[in-house]
N, C-alpha and C positions, 0 to 999 in steps of 0.2 A: 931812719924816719925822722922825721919834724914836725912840730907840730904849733901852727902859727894861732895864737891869741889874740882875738881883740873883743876890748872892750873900753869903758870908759869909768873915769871916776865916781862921777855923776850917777850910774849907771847901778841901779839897787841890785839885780841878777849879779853883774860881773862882781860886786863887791861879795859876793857870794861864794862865786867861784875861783877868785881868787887865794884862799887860802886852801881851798881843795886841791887844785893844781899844785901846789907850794909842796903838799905834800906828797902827792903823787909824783913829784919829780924825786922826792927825797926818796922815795922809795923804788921806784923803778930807772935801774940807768940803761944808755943805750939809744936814748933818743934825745933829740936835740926839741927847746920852745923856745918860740920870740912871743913876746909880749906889743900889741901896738895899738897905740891907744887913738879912738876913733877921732877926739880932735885936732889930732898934730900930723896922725898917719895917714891922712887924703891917698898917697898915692898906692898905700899898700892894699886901702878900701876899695879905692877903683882897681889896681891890678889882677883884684881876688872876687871881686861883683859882691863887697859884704855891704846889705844893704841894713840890718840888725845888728845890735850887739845884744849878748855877748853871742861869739859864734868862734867854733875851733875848727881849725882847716888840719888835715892831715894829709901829708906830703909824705913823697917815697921818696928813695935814692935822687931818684930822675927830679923831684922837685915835682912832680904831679901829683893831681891831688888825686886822694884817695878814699878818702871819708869827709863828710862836714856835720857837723852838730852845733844845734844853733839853742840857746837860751840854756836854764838852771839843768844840770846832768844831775844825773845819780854817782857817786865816788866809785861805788862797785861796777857801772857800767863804763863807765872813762877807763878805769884800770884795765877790763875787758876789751876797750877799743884798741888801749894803749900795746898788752901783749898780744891781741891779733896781729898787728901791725907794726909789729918793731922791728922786724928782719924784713920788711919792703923798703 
């Protein structure tokens, strides 16, 4: 599973959730995140229709999406997404 970030610097929510993610990877392995930041990533915003930040795509093996979560999460509910989804 993968799990694709964007957000922006600018951007009060993702400055939020950026260090929640930070640690949810430190503690859960087995899944792969890109990080891609809305001003520079045009084409990953259009290939994925992100028209918000911040917003978390979750992709399976096949690279399809699975889940999407859009704006400030809950720690406990990302962790919850996180091991739903980690053997897709």
């Amino acid at each position: 599973m993968k799990v694709l970030k964007f957000g922006a610097i600018w951007c009060t929510e993702c400055l939020v959730m950026k260090p929640m993610w930070k640690e949810i990877e430190e503690e859960i392995s087995g899944f792969d995140a890109e990080y891609f930041d809305a001003d520079n990533d045009n084409e990953m915003l259009e290939k994925y229709n992100v028209e918000n930040i911040p917003v978390f795509i979750f992709l399976d093996k096949d690279e399809k999406e699975i889940l999407r979560l859009q704006g400030v999460q809950n720690k406990d509910d990302l962790i919850c997404a996180v091991q739903e989804n980690l053997d897709k």
